[in-house]
C-alpha positions in Angstrom: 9.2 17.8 3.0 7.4 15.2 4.6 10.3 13.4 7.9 12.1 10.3 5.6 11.7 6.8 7.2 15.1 5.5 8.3 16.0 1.6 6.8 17.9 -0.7 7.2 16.4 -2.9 4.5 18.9 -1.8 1.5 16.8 -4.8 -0.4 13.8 -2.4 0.0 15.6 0.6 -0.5 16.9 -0.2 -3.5 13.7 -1.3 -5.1 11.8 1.8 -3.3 14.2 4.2 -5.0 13.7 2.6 -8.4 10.1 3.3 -7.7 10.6 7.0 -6.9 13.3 7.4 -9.6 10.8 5.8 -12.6 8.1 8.2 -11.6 10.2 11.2 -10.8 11.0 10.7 -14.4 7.8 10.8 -15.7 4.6 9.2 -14.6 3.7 8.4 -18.3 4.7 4.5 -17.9 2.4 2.5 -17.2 2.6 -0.3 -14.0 2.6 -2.8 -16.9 5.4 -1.7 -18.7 7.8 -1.3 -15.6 9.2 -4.2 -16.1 11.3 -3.3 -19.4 12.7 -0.4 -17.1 15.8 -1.2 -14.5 17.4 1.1 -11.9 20.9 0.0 -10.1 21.4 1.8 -6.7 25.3 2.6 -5.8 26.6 0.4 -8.2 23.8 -2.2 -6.4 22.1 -4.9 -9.4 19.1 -4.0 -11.4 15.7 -4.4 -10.1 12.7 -5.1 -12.1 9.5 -5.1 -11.4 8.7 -8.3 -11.0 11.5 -8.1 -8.6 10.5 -5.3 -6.8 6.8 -7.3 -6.5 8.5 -10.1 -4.9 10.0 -8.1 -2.1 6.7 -6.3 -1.6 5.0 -9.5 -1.5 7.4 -10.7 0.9 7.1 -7.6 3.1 3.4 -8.1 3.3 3.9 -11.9 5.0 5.2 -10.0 8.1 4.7 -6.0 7.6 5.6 -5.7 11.4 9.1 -6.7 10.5 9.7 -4.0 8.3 7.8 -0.8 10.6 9.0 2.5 9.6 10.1 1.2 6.0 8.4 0.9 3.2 7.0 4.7 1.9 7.6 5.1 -1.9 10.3 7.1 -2.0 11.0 7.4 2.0 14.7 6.9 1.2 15.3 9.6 -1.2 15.2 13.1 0.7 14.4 16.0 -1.4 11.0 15.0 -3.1 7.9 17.8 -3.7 4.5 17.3 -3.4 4.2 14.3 -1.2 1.0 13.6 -0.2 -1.1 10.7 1.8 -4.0 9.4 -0.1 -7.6 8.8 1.7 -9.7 6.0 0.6 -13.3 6.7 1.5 -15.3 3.4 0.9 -19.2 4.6 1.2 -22.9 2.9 0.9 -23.6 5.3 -2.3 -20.1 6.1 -3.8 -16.1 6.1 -3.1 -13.7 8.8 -3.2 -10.6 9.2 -3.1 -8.6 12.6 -1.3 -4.9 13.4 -1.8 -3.7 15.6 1.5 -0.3 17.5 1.7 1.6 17.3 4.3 0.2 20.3 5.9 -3.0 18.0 5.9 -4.8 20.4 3.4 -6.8 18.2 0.5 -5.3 19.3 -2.7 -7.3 17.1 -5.0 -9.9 14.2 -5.1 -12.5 12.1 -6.7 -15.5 10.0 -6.8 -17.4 7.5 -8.4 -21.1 6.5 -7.9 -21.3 2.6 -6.6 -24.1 0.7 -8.2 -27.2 -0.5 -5.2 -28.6 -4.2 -6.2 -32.2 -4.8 -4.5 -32.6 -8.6 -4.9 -35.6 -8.2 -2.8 -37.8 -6.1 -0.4 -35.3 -5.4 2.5 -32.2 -6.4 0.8 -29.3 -4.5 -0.6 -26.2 -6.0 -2.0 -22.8 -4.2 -3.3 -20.9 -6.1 -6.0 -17.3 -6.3 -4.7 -15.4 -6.4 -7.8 -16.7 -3.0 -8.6 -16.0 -1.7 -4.9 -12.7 -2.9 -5.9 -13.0 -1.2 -9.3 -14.2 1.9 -8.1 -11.3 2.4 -5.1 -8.6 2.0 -8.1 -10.5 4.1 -10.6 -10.7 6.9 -7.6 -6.8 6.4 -6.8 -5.7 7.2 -10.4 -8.7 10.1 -10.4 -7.5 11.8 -8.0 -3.6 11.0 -8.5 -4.4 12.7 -11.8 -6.3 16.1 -10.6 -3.4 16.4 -8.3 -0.5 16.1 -10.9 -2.7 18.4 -13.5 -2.1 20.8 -10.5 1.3 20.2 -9.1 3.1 18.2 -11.7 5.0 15.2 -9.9 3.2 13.8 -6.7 4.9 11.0 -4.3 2.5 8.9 -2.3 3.7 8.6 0.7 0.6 6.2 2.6 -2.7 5.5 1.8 -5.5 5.6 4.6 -9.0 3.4 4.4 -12.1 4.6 5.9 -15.7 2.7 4.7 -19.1 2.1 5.1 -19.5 -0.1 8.4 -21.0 -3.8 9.1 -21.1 -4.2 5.6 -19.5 -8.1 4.8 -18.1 -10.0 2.5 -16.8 -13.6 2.7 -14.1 -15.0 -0.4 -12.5 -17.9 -1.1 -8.6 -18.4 0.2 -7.5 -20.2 -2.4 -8.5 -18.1 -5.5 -9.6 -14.8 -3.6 -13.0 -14.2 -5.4 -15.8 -13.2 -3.3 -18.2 -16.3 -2.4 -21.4 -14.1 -2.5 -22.5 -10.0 -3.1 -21.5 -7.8 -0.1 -24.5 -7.8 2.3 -25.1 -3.9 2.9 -25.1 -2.7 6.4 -28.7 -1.8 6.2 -29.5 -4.8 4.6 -32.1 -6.6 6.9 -32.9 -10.4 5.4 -31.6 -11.5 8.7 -34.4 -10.6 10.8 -35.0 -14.1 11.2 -32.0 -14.9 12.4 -32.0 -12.2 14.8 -35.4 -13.4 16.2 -34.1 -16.6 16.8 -30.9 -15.7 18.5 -33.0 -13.2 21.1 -35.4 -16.0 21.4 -32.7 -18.7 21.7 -30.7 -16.4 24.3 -33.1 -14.2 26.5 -32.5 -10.8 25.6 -31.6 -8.9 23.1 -28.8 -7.2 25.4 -27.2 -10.7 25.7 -24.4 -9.6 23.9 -24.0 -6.0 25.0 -21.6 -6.8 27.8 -19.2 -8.3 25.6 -19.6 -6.3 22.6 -21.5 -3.3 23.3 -24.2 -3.8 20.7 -27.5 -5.1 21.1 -28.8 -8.2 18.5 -29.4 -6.4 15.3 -29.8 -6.9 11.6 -27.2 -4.2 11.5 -23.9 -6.1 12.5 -21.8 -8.2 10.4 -22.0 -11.5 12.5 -25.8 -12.0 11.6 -24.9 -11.4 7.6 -22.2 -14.2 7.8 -24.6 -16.4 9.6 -27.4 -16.1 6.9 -24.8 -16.5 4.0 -23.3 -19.7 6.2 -26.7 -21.1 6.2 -28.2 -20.4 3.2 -25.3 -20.1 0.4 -23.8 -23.4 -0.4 -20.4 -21.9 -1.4 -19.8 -20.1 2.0 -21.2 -23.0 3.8 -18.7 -25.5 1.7 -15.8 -22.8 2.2 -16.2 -22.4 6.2 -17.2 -26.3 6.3 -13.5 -26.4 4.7 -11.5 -23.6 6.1 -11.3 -22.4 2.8 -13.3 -19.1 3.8 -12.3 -15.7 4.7 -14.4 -13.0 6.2 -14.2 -9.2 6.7 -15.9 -5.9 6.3 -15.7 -3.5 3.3 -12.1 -2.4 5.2 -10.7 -6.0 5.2 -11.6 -6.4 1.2 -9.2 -3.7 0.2 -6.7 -4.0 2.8 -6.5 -7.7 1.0 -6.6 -6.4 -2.2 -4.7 -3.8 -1.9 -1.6 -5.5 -0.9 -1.6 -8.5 -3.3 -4.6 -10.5 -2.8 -4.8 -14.1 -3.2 -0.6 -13.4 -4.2 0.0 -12.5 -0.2 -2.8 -10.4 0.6 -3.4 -9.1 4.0 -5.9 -10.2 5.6 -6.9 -7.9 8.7 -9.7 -5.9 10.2 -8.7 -2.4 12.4 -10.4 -2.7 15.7 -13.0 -0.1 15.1 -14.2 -2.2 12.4 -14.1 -5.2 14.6 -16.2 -3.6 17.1 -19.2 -3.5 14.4 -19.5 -7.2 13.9 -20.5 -8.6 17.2 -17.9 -10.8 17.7 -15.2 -8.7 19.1 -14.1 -8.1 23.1 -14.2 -4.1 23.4 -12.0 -5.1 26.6 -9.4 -6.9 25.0 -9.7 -6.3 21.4 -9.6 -9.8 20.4 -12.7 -12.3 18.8 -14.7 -13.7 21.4 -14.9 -17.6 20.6 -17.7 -18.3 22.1 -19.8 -15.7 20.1 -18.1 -16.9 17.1 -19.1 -20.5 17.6 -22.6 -18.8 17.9 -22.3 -17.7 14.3 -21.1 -20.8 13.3 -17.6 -18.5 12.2 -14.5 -20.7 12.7 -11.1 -18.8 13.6 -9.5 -19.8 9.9 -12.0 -17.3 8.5 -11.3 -14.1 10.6 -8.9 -11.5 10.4 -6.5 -10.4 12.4 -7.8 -7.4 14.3 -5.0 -4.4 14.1 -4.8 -0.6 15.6 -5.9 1.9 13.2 -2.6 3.6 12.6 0.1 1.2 11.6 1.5 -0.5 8.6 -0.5 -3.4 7.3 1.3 -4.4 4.1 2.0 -2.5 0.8 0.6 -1.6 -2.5 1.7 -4.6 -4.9 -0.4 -4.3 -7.8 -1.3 -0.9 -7.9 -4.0 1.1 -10.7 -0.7 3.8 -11.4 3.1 3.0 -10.8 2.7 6.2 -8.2 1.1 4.1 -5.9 3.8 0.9 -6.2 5.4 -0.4 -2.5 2.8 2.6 -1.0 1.9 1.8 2.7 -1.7 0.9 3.7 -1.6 2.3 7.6 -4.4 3.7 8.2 -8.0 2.0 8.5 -11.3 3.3 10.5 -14.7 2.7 10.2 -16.4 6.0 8.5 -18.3 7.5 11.8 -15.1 6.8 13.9 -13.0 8.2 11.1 -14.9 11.6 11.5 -14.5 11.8 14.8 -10.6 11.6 14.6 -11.2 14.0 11.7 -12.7 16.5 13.7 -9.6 15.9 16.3 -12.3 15.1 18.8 -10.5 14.4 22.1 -12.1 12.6 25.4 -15.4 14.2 26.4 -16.0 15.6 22.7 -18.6 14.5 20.4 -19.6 15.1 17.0 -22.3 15.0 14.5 -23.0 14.0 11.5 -26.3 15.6 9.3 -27.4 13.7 6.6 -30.5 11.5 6.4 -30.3 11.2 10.1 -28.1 12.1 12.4 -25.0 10.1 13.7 -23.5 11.4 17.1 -20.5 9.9 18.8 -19.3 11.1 21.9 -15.2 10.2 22.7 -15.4 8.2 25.9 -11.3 8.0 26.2 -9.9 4.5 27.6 -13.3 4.0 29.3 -15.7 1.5 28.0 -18.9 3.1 29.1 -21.8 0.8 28.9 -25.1 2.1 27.9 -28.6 1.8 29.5 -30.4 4.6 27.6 -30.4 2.7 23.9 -27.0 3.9 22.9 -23.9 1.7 21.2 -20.5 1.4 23.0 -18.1 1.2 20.2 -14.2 1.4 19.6 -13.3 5.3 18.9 -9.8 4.7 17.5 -6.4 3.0 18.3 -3.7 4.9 16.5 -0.5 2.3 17.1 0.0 -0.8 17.8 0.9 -0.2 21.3 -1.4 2.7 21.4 -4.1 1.9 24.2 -7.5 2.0 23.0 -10.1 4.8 23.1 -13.9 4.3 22.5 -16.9 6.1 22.0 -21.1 6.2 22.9 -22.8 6.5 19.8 -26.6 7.2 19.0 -28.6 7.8 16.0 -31.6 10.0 15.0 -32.9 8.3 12.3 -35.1 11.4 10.7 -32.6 15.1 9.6 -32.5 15.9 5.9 -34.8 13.1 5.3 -37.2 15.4 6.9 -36.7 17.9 4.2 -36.7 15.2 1.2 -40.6 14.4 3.2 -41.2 18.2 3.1 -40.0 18.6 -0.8 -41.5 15.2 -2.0 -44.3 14.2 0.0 -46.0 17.1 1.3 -44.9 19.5 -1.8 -44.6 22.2 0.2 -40.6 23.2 -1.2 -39.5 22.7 -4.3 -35.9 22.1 -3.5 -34.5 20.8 -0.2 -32.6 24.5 -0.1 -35.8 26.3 0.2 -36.5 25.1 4.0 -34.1 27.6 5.5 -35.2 30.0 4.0 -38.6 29.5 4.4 -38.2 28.7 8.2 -35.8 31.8 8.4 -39.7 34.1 7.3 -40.7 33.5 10.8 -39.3 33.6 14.2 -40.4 31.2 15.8 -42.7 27.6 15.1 -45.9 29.3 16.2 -46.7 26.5 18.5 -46.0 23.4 16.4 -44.0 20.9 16.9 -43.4 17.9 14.5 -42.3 14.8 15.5 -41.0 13.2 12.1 -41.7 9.5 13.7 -42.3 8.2 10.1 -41.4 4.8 11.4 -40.6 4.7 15.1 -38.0 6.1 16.9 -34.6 5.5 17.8 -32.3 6.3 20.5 -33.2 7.3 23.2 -36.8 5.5 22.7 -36.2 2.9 20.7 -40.1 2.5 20.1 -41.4 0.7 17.0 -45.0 1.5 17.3 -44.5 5.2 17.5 -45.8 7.3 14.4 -45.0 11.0 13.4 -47.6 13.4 14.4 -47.5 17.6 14.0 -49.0 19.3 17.1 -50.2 22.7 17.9 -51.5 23.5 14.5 -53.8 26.6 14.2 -55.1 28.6 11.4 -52.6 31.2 12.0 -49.8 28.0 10.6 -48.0 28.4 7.4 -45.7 26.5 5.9 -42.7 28.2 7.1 -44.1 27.0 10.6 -43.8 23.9 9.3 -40.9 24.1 7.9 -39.2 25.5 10.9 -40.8 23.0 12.9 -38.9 20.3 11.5 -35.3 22.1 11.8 -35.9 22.3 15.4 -37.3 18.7 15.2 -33.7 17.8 14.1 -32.1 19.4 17.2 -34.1 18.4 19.7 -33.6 14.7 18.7 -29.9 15.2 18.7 -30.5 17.1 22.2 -32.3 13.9 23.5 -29.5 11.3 22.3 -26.2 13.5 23.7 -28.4 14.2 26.9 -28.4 9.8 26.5 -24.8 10.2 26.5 -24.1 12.7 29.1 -26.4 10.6 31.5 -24.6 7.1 30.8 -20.7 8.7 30.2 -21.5 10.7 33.7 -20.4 13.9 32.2 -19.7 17.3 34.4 -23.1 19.2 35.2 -21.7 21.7 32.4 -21.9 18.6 30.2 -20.4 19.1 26.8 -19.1 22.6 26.2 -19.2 22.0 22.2 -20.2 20.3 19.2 -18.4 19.2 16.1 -20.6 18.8 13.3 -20.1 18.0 9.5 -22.8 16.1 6.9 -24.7 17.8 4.1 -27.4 18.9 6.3 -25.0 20.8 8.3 -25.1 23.2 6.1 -27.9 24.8 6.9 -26.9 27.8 8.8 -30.2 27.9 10.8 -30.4 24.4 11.3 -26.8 25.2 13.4 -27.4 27.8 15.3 -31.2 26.2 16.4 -28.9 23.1 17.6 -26.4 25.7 19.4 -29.2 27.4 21.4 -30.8 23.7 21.8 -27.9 22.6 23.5 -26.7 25.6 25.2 -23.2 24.9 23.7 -21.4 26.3 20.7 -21.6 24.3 17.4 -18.4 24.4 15.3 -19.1 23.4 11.6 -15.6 23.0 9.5 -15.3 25.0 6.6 -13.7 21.3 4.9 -16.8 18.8 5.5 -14.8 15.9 4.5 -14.3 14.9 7.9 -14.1 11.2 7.5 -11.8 11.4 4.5 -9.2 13.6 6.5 -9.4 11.1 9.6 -8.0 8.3 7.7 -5.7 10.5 6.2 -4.6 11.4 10.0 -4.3 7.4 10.9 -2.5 6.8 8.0 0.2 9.2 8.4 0.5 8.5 11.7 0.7 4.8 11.2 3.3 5.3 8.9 5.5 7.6 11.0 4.7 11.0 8.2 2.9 13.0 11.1 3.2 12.2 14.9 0.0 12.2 17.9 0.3 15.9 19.0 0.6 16.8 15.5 -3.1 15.1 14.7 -4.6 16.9 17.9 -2.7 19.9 17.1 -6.1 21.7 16.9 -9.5 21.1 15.4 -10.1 20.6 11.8 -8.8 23.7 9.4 -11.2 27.1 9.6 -14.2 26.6 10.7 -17.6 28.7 11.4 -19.0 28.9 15.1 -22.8 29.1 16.0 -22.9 30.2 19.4 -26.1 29.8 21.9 -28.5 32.7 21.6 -31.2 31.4 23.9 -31.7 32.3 27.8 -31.4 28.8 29.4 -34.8 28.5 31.1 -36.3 29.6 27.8 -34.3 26.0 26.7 -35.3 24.1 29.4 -39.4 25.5 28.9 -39.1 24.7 24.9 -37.9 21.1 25.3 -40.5 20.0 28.0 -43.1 21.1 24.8 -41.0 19.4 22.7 -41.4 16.0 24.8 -44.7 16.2 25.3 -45.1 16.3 21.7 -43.0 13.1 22.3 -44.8 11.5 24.1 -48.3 12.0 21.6 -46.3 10.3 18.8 -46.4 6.4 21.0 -48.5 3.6 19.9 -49.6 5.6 17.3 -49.1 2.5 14.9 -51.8 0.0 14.6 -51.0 -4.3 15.4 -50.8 -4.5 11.2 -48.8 -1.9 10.4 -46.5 -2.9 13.7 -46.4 -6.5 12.3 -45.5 -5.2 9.0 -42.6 -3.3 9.8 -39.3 -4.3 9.7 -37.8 -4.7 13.4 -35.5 -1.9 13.9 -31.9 -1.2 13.1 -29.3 1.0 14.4 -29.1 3.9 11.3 -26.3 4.5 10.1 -25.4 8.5 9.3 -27.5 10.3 6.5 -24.3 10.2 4.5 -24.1 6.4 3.7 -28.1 5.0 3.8 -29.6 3.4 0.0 -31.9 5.3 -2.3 -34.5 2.9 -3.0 -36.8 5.6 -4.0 -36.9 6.8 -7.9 -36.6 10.2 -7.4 -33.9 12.7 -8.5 -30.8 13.1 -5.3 -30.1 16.4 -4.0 -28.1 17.4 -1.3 -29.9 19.3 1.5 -28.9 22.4 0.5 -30.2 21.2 -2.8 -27.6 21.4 -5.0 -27.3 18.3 -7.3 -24.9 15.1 -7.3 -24.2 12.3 -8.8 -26.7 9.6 -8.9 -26.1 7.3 -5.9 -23.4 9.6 -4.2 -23.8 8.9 -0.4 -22.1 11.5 0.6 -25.0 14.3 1.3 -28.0 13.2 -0.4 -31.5 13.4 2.0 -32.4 9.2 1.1 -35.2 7.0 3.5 -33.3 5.4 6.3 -33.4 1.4 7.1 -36.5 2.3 9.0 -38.8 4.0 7.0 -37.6 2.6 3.5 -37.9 -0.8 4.6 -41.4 -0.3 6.1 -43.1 1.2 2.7 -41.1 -1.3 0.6 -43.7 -4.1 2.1 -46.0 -2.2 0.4 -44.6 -0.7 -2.8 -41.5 -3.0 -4.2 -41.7 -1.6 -7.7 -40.4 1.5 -6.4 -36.9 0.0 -6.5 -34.5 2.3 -8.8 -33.2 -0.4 -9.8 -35.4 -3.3 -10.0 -35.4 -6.7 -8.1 -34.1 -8.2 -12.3 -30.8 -6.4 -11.6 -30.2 -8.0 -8.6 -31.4 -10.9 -9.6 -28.9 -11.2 -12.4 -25.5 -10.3 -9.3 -26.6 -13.1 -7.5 -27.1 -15.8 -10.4 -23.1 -14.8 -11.5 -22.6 -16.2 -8.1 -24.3 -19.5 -8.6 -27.2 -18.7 -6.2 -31.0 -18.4 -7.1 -34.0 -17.7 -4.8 
C-alpha cells in the first residue's frame, strides 16, 4: 500500500472517495455515465459528477492550496494495485507505463503519432491527435494492467515528451492556432540568421540561457509562427495567445482545458526554449520582447515534482481527480530514470547519441560546443540541479547507412555479429561525418571518410569500424564535459546507458574499454518513462527523495574495461587523426546547400522522412513511426539530402498540405 495523503478538504474527500468507491465497484461505467451514480460519505450529501468536476476544476485555479490532497482514492486506506501512470510524449509515438509502487512497470502501451512534411525541412505534429494518442494510451495501458491484476487505483500521472517542440492555442476556446512545429523542424533558419546577424554572435544568448541560436529551441518556432500566421499574430497582438511545449499542451488538457486548464511549463522544459534564466528559473523579458512573446502568453514555469492540477475530464473514470505532478523533458527524464546523481552521466543510443552529464546546483557554462541545461527540480522548494549535454549525431543511423546504403547487412542485427568475426578494425577507421559534425567540432563542412583500407578489409572491418566510431564520438563529447564541469583526473568512474542501440552487447563493452570506465545498461530500457514516474510520485508525496536515489535503475548488466590504458590512449590519437581527414571535405555548393546545424536530439525521438521499412538496431521490427529505437536520419543529414530528393517524403508534402489548410493557412 502506497503512504495515504492526509486532508483536510472533506469537500474533496468526499468526492475522491466516490471516485474510488465507483471504480472499486467495477470499472465497467463509463466517465459519461457517472453522473446517474451518487455516493454519500458519513451520512455527508450525494455527489455527482458534475459535482465532483466542479471541485476539481476549482482545485486546479490554485493546486498549491490543496498540496498533499487530491490522489484518487488517497483517503481510503486499504486499496490494491495502486500504481502511477507515465506519460511518454515522443517525436515518433506515445506510450503510456503503469508502475507499482515498488516502481516495477507492470503494463503499458503505445501508439504510432502521424509526421506531416509540409515542405523540405519542415515537420509538423497535429495536436489534437497528440492529445488523442496520450488518452488512447491511458486507457491502453489502464486496461493491460486490469487484464492482469483486476482493480487498479491511479494514484499520479507523470509527463515526460519530446523537447522544443511548440504549440501556441487560443485562450478563449483552447484550440491550437497552428500544427506543432517539431523540434527538428528547421523553417526558421532565417530567423536565426537574422538574430546572429542582428546580435553578434551566435553565443549571445548562452550566458543567459545556456543554448546557442538554433533552429532547435522553441523561441525561434514562436517567432516564425508570430510573423508569418495571421492567427497567432492576431492572438498575441490580443493577448489572446498561449504558448508552451508538447508538456504544457497536456498539462492544459489534462486538467480541464479551456474549463480551468493549467497552464504551466516544468523548468527543464523552460530551459529548451531560449527564453528562460537557468539562474533564476524565471522568463527573461528582455529575450522575450526579442521574440516578440508577451508575458500573457507564457506559462508559468514549475519544479518537476509537484502537483499542477487534476484529471477533470479523463478517457476512463480510473483516471478522475488523478494528480498531474510530475513533468520532465524526455533526455532529463532519463537521467532521473537512471537515478543519475551529481558527477553521473548517461547515454542514450539511438540515431545518435544524447549524453548528459549531472552538473548538481552548478550551472556550468560550456566553451567546448556543449548545452547547459536544467537536470531536474523535484519540489517546489527543491533547489535546482542542471546538467552539460552533447550530442553525436551519427550511432544506429550508422547501421541503417551500413544495411541501406552500402548493402553490406541485411538487417541492422547482423553488425554485431559481423564485427564480433574479427578482433579488431584492421586499421580502419570510419568517420560517419555524413553531414558535419557535432559536439565537440561543431564543423559543417566536414564529410565522412573511411581510412586505412587495405585489401586485407572485409566487411566485418567495416562493420566494426563503425561500432567503435560510435564510442569514440561519445569519448570526445564526455571528454567535452569533463574538461568544462572540471571533473577529478579519474573523471567519470561510470556510464549509464539505455536507447535501442544500447543493445548491442559489443557496441557496450567497445564504449567501456573506450572510456576506461564501466558501462551499466539496465535490464528495463524505459528510462525516460520510469523518470517521470519518479517525479510524479514524488511530487505527489507517494515516494520520498532517498527513495528515488535509493539505487540505480532495477537489474542491470555491466561491461567492464578490458583495454590496458595506454593501448586507449594510442587508439584514440588514430582515431583523431582520422578526425581531422574528415574537415573541409564538403565543397562551397554542397556547404551552401546544407541546412545550418542543429543540436540532435537522441536517436529515440528524430523523423523518418525516408520510405524504408523501421527496425530497431537490433533489428527486430516496430511499429511504423515508433521513435522509440528505430535507426532514422538525424536533422543533419535528412535535411541535407531532402534539398535534393523531396519526393522521398513517407508521407508526401499533399498530407501536410491538407493539416495546415484545416488551420486556415496556405503557402
Amino acid at each position: 500500500m502506497l503512504p495515504p495523503h492526509p486532508s483536510n478538504n472533506s469537500a474533496f474527500n468526499s468526492a475522491s472517495l466516490y471516485v474510488a468507491g465507483l471504480s472499486n465497484a467495477g470499472n465497467s461505467a463509463s466517465v459519461s455515465s457517472m453522473d446517474h451514480h451518487r455516493r454519500t460519505d458519513g451520512g455527508g450529501p450525494a455527489h455527482s459528477y458534475a459535482d465532483l468536476r466542479g471541485h476539481l476544476t476549482n482545485m486546479n485555479s490554485d493546486p498549491h492550496t490543496s498540496h498533499g490532497l487530491g490522489v484518487r482514492g488517497s483517503s481510503v486506506v486499504g486499496y490494491a494495485n495502486e500504481v502511477v501512470a507515465s506519460i511518454d510524449q515522443g517525436t515518433q509515438s506515445t506510450r503510456v507505463y503503469l508502475f507499482d509502487k515498488h516502481q516495477s512497470p507492470i503494463a503499458n502501451h503505445q501508439v504510432s503519432l502521424s509526421q506531416i512534411y509540409p515542405e523540405a525541412g519542415w515537420c509538423e505534429h497535429d495536436p489534437h491527435e497528440i492529445l488523442r494518442c496520450v488518452k488512447e494510451c491511458l486507457v491502453g495501458a489502464l486496461r493491460e494492467a486490469e487484464a492482469k491484476l483486476g482493480v487498479v487505483t491511479v494514484r499520479a500521472v507523470g509527463i515526460t515528451n519530446q523537447r522544443e517542440t511548440t504549440m501556441v492555442w487560443h485562450r478563449a476556446t483552447g484550440q491550437p492556432l497552428y500544427n506543432a512545429i517539431v523540434w527538428l523542424d528547421t523553417r526558421t533558419a532565417g530567423v536565426c540568421a537574422e538574430m546572429e546577424q542582428r546580435l553578434g554572435s551566435k553565443d549571445y544568448f548562452r550566458p543567459t540561457t545556456g543554448l546557442p541560436i538554433s533552429t532547435y529551441f522553441s523561441a525561434f518556432k514562436f517567432k516564425w509562427m508570430y510573423d508569418n500566421v495571421p492567427q497567432v499574430t492576431e492572438a498575441v497582438d490580443t493577448d489572446m495567445a498561449m504558448f508552451g511545449t508538447i508538456d504544457s499542451w497536456l498539462i492544459y488538457n489534462l486538467t480541464g482545458g479551456v474549463d480551468g486548464g493549467v497552464h504551466v511549463t516544468d523548468a527543464s522544459n523552460a530551459s529548451r526554449t531560449q527564453l528562460m534564466d537557468l539562474a533564476t528559473l524565471d522568463w527573461h523579458q528582455p529575450y522575450c520582447q526579442l521574440f516578440s512573446m508577451p508575458q500573457s502568453a507564457l506559462p508559468r514555469i514549475v519544479s518537476n515534482a509537484e502537483i499542477y492540477g487534476y484529471m477533470t475530464d479523463p478517457p476512463h473514470q480510473a483516471y478522475l481527480g488523478v494528480p498531474v505532478s510530475g513533468s520532465l523533458g524526455d533526455q532529463m527524464s532519463a537521467l532521473l530514470g537512471q537515478r543519475c546523481r551529481e558527477g553521473e552521466a548517461k547515454a542514450t543510443y539511438g540515431t545518435g547519441c544524447f549524453m548528459l552529464l549531472h552538473t548538481g546546483q552548478k550551472i556550468v557554462p560550456s566553451v567546448h560546443g556543449l548545452l547547459t541545461t536544467v537536470a531536474f527540480k523535484l519540489g517546489a522548494d527543491a533547489p535546482p540541479c542542471y546538467a552539460l549535454e552533447g550530442a553525436v549525431a551519427v550511432a544506429g543511423l550508422g547501421v541503417s547507412w551500413l544495411r541501406d546504403n552500402l548493402g553490406i547487412i541485411q538487417h541492422a542485427d547482423e553488425v554485431e555479429s559481423l564485427a564480433s568475426q574479427v578482433p579488431d578494425t584492421g586499421g580502419v577507421h570510419f568517420v560517419p561525418a555524413f553531414s558535419g559534425l557535432l559536439a565537440p567540432y561543431w564543423l559543417n563542412d566536414a564529410r565522412g571518410v573511411i581510412t586505412g583500407l587495405t585489401s586485407f578489409t572485409t566487411r566485418a572491418h567495416i562493420c566494426r569500424s563503425l561500432l567503435e566510431a560510435i564510442a569514440w564520438q561519445s569519448r570526445e563529447v564526455l571528454d567535452a564535459m569533463k574538461q568544462d564541469a572540471d571533473l577529478p583526473s579519474e573523471g567519470l568512474t561510470v556510464l549509464y546507458v539505455d536507447g535501442g542501440a544500447a543493445k548491442n552487447a559489443l557496441l557496450m563493452q567497445t564504449q567501456a574499454d573506450f572510456l576506461e570506465v564501466p558501462v551499466v545498461r539496465p535490464n528495463f530500457p524505459e528510462t525516460s518513462c520510469l523518470g517521470a514516474a519518479l517525479a510524479a510520485g514524488l511530487g505527489a508525496g507517494i515516494w520520498e527523495h532517498h527513495q528515488v536515489f535509493a539505487g540505480h535503475s532495477y537489474s542491470a548488466t555491466t561491461f567492464k574495461p578490458s583495454l590496458v590504458h595506454e593501448d586507449a590512449d594510442v587508439r584514440y590519437e588514430r582515431w583523431k587523426d582520422a578526425v581531422r581527414r574528415s574537415f573541409g571535405l564538403a565543397t562551397p555548393e554542397v556547404v551552401a546547400a546544407d541546412v545550418p546545424f542543429a543540436p540532435v536530439d537522441h536517436g529515440i525521438g528524430t523523423a523518418m522522412l525516408k520510405a524504408e521499412a523501421w527496425q530497431t538496431v537490433d533489428g527486430s521490427a516496430q511499429p511504423e513511426n515508433d521513435d522509440t529505437v528505430s535507426p532514422m536520419p538525424t536533422a543533419l543529414s535528412t535535411w541535407a539530402s531532402l534539398a535534393n530528393a523531396p519526393s522521398r517524403l513517407s508521407m508526401g508534402d499533399n498530407t501536410g498540405r491538407r493539416s495546415i489548410d484545416r488551420f486556415g493557412v496556405v503557402g
